[in-house]
C-alpha positions as CSV (number, residue, x, y, z in Angstrom):
1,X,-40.8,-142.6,115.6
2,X,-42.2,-140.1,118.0
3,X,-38.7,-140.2,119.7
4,X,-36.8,-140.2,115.9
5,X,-38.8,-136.6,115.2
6,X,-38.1,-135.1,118.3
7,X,-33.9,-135.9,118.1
8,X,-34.4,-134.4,114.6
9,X,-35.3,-130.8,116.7
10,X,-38.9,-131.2,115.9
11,X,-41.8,-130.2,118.4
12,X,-43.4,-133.4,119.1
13,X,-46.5,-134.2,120.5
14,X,-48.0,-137.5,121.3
15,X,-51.7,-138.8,121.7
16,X,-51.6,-141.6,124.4
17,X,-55.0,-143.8,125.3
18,X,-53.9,-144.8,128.3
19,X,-53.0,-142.1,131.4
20,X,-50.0,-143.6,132.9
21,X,-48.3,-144.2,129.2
22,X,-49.0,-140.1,129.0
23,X,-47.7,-139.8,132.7
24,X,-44.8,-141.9,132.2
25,X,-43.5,-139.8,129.1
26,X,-44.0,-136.7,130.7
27,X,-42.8,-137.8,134.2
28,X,-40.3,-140.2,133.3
29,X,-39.2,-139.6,130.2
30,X,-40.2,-143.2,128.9
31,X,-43.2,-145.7,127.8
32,X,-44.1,-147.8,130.7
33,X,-45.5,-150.5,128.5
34,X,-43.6,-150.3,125.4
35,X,-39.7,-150.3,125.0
36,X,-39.9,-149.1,128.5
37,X,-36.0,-149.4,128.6
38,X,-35.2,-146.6,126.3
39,X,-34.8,-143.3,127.3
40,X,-37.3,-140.9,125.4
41,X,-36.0,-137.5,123.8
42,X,-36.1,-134.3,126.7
43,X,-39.0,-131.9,125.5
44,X,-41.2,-135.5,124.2
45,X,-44.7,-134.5,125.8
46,X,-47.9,-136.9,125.4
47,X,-51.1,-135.4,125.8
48,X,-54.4,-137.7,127.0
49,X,-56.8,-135.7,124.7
50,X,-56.6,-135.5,120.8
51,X,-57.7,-132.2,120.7
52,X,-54.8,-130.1,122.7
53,X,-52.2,-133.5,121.1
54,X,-53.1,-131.7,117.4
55,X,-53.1,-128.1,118.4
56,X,-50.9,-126.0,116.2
57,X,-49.5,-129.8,114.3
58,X,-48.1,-128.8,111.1
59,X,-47.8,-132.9,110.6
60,X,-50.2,-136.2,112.1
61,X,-48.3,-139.2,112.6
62,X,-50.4,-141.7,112.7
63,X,-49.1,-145.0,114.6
64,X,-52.4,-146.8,115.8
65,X,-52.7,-150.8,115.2
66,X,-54.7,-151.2,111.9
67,X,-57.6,-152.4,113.9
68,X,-58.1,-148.9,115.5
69,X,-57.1,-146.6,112.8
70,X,-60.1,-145.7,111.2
71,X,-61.5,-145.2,114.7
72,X,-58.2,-142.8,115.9
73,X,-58.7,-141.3,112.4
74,X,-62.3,-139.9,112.9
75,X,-61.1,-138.5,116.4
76,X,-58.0,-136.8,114.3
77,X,-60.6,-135.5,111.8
78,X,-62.3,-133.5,114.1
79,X,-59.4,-131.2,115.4
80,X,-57.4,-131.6,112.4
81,X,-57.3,-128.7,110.1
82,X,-57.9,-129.9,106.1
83,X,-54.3,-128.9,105.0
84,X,-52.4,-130.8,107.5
85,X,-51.2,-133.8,106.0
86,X,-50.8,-137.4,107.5
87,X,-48.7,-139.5,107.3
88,X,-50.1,-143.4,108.6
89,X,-47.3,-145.6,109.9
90,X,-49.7,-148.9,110.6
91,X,-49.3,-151.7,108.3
92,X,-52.6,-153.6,107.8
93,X,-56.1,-153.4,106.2
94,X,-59.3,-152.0,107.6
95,X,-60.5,-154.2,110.3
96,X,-64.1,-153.0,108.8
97,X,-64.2,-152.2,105.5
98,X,-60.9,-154.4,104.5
99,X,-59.8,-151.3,102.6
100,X,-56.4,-150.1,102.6
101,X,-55.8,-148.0,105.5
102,X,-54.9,-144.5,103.7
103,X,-58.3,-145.3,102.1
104,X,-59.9,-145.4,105.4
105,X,-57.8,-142.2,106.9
106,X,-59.4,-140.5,104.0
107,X,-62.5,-141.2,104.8
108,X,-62.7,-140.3,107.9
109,X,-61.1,-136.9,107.1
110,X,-63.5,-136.2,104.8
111,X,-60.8,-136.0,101.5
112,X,-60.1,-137.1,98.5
113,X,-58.2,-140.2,98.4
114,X,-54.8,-140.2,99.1
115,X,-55.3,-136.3,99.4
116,X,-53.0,-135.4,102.1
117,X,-52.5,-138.7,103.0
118,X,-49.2,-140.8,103.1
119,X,-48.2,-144.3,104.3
120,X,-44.6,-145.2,105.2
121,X,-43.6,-148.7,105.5
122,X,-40.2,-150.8,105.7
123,X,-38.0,-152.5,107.8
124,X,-38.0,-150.7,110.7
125,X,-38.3,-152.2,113.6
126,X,-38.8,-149.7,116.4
127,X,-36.3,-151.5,118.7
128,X,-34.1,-150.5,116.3
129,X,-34.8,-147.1,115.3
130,X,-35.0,-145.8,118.3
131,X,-31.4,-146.8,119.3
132,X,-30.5,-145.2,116.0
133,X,-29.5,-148.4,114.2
134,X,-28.9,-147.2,110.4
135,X,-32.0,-148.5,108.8
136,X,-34.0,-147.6,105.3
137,X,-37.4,-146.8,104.4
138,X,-39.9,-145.7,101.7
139,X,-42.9,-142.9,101.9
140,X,-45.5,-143.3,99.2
141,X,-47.4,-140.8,98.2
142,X,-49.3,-140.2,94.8
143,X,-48.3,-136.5,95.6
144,X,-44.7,-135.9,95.1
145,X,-44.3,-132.7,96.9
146,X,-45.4,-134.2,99.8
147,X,-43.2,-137.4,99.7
148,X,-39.9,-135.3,99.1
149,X,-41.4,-133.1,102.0
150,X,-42.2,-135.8,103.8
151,X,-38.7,-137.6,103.3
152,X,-37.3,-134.6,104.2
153,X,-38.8,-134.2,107.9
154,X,-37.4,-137.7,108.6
155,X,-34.3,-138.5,106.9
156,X,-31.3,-138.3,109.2
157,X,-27.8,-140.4,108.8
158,X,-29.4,-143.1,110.7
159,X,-32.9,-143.2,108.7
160,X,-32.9,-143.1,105.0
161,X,-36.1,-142.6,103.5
162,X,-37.1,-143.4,99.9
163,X,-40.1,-142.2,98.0
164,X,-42.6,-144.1,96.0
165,X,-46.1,-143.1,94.3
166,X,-47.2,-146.9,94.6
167,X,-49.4,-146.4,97.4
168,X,-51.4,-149.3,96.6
169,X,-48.0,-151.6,96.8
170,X,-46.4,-150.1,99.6
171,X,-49.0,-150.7,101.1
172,X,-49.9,-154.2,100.6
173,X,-46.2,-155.1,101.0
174,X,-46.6,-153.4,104.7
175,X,-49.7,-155.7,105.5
176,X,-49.3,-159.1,103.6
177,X,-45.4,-159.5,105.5
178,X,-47.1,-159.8,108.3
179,X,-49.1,-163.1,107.1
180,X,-46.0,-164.9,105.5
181,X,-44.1,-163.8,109.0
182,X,-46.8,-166.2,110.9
183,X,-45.9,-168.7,108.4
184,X,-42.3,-168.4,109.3
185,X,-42.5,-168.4,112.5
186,X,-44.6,-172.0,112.4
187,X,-41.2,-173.1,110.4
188,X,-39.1,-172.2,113.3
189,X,-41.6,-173.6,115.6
190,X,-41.4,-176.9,113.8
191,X,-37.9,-176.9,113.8
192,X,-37.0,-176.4,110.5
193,X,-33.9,-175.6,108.8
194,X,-32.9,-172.5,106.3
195,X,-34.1,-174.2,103.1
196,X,-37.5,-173.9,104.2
197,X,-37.3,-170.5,105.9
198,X,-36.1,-169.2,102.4
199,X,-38.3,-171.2,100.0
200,X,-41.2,-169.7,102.3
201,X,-39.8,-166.0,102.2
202,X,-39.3,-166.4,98.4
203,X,-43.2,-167.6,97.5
204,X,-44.5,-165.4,99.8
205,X,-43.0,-162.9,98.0
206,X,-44.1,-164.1,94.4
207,X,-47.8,-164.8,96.3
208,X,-47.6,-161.0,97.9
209,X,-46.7,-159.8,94.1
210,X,-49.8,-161.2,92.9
211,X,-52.5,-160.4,95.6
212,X,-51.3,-156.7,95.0
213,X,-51.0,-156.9,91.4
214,X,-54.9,-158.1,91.1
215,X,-55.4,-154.8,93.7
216,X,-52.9,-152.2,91.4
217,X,-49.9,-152.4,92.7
218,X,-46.9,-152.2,90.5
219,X,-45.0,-155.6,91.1
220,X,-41.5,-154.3,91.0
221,X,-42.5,-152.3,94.5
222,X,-42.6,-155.9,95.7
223,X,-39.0,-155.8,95.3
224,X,-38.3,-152.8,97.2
225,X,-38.1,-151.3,101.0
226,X,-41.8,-152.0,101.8
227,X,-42.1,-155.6,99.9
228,X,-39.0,-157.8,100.2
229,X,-37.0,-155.5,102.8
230,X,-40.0,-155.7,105.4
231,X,-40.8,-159.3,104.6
232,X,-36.9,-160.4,105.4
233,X,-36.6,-158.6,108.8
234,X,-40.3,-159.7,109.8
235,X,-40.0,-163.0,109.3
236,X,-36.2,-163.6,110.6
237,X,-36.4,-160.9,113.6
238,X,-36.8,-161.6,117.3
239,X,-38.3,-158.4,117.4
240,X,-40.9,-159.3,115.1
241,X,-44.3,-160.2,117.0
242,X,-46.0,-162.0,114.1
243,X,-42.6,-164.4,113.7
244,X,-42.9,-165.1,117.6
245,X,-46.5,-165.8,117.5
246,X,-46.4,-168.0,114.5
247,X,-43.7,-170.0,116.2
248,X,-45.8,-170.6,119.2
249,X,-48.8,-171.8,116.9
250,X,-45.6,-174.2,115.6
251,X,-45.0,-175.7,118.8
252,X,-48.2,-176.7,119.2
253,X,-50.3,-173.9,121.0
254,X,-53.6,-172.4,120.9
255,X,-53.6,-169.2,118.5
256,X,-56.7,-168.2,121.8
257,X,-54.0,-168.8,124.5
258,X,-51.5,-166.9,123.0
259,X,-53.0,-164.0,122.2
260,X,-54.1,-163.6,125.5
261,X,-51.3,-163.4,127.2
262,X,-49.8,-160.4,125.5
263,X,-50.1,-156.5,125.1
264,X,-49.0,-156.4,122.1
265,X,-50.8,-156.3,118.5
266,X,-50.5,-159.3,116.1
267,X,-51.2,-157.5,113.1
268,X,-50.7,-160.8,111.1
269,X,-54.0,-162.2,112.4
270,X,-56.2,-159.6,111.1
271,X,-54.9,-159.3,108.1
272,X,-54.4,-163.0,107.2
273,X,-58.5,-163.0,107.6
274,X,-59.0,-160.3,105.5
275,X,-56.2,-161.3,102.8
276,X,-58.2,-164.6,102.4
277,X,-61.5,-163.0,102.0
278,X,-60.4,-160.8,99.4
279,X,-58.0,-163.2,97.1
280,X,-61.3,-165.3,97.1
281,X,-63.6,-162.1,95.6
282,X,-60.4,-161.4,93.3
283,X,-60.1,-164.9,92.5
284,X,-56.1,-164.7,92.9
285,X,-54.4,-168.0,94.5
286,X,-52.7,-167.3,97.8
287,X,-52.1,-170.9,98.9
288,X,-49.7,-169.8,102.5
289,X,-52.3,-167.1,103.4
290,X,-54.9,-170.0,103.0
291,X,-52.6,-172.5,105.3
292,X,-51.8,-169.7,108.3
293,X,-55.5,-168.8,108.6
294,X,-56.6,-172.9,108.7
295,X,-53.5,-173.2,111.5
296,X,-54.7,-169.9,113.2
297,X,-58.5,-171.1,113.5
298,X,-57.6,-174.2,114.6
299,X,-58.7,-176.5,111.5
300,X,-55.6,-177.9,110.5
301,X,-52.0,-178.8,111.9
302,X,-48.7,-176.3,110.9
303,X,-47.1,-179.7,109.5
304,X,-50.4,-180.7,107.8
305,X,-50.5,-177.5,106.0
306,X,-46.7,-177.4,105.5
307,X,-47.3,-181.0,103.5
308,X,-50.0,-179.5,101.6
309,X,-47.8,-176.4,100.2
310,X,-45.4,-178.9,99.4
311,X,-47.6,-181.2,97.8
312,X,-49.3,-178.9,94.9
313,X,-49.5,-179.3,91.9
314,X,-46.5,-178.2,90.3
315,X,-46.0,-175.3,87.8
316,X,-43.8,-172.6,86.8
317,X,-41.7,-170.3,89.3
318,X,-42.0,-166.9,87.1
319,X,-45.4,-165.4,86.6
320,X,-44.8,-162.9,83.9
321,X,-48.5,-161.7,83.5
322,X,-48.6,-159.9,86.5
323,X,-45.6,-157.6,84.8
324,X,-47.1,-158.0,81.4
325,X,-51.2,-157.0,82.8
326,X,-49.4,-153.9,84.7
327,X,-47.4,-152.6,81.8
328,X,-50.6,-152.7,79.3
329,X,-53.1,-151.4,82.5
330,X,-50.5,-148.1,82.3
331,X,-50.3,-148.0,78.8
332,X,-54.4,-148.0,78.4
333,X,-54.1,-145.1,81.6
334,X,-51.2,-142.9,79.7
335,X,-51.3,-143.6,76.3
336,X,-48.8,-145.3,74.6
337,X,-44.9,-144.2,75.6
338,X,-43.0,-142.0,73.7
């Protein structure tokens, strides 16, 4: 994204944890450790500390794995002056609190929630957008002005940004994808065919709907960019690290073992944990979440489970109360339409 801003004409500085990733940008012009094969921007710098990274920023971009964001966000807090906004690009929950991540950037900054605070989320691949493939995208923000501003700054020919004032569901969409992606990559791991790939993708939509509904989400942003959009590409990409891992665990290996062996985040992990945890405080059924986490620790088999999903007891496909429970929750907020 970092690249996308800078062919925009945008001054663009990165924060990089590691020395050599800052050494190779600025030396190089490229990541050594990520997408290493693409040539970055001219005039792309990184900086090693946060403090000269923010200095003069009119906008944070915030692209930390979920498990690290609240952390990177106290660091930004300190440098970052209060009218700056932020926009967070990390799909996930709060590896502490389990709150959603613009909760926890808002913390940290000390504001309001959601005050100066965005989240964008869809299916963007960075593989992809950085070789400008045309993609789509949606910026939520409960502030408008900032999310036109905000889809200003980044829409190009190649990048077409939406806005949204779900917060709540473009943000779940962002996280929960990542779960049924493990999910689907244990399908192609098993060697299963397209029936199953799309009955999975199409529950785990309807079980996505309701998780965020019982948080505040408007359903019908399941539908969208952040909901169905990233949950397609995510669980039928190559590029997607939460597809490849889940069709290792398919295959037979140690969730442990794999992990270990790469660099990479596998934000599905995390989030499946916390996912479970919560739908069991909220009391909301979210059967597939329930089967990747007993694959992932280990407790049951991927066909086991698989039986199991298939095997429930059987009911209705439309689940209209979660539609009907938002419209009246809206109505009691505004008043009754005009």
């Amino acid at each position: 994204m970092a690249a996308h801003l800078r062919r925009l004409g945008h001054r663009v500085t990165l924060w990089a944890r590691e020395p050599e990733v800052a050494e190779g940008i600025n030396g190089k012009g490229r990541n050594p450790y990520f997408l290493s094969d693409i040539a970055l921007p001219p005039g792309l710098r990184a900086e090693t500390e946060m403090e000269p990274a923010l200095a003069g920023c009119q906008l944070a971009v915030m692209a930390v794995p979920s498990r690290w964001t609240r952390e990177v966000a106290r660091e930004v807090g300190r440098f970052l002056p209060g009218d700056v906004p932020v926009l967070n690009l990390a799909k996930g929950f709060d590896f502490h609190s389990g709150s959603r991540l613009s909760v926890a950037i808002s913390e940290e900054l000390g504001r309001a929630e959601g005050e100066g605070v965005a989240v964008l989320s869809g299916p963007n691949h960075a593989e992809e957008v950085a070789r400008l493939v045309p993609s789509a995208t949606v910026i939520a923000s409960r502030d408008g002005e900032l999310a036109r501003f905000l889809q200003g700054v980044f829409s190009c020919e190649y990048f077409r940004v939406y806005t949204n004032p779900d917060v709540v569901g473009v943000e779940v969409g962002g996280a929960y994808k990542n779960v049924i992606a493990v999910a689907a990559g244990v399908l192609d791991g098993l060697g299963l065919g397209d029936n199953t790939k799309a009955s999975l993708i199409t529950r785990g939509l309807a079980e996505m709907a309701r998780f965020g509904a019982a948080l505040g989400a408007n359903p019908i942003t399941f539908s969208g960019l952040s909901g169905v959009g990233d949950l397609i590409v995510t669980c039928v990409s190559r590029h997607s690290r939460n597809r490849n891992f889940g069709e290792r665990l398919g295959r037979g290996e140690r969730a442990e073992e794999v992990l270990s062996e790469s660099r990479m985040v596998v934000e599905g992990v995390y989030t499946t944990r916390m996912v479970t945890d919560m739908a069991s405080e909220l009391g909301v059924e979210v059967p597939i979440a329930m089967g990747v986490k007993a694959v992932i620790e280990g407790r049951s088999g991927p066909s086991e489970v698989l039986h199991e999903l298939m095997t429930r007891r059987l009911k209705e496909e439309t689940e209209e109360r979660l539609y009907r429970d938002f419209l009246l929750r809206e109505k009691g907020e505004n008043g009754p339409a005009t």
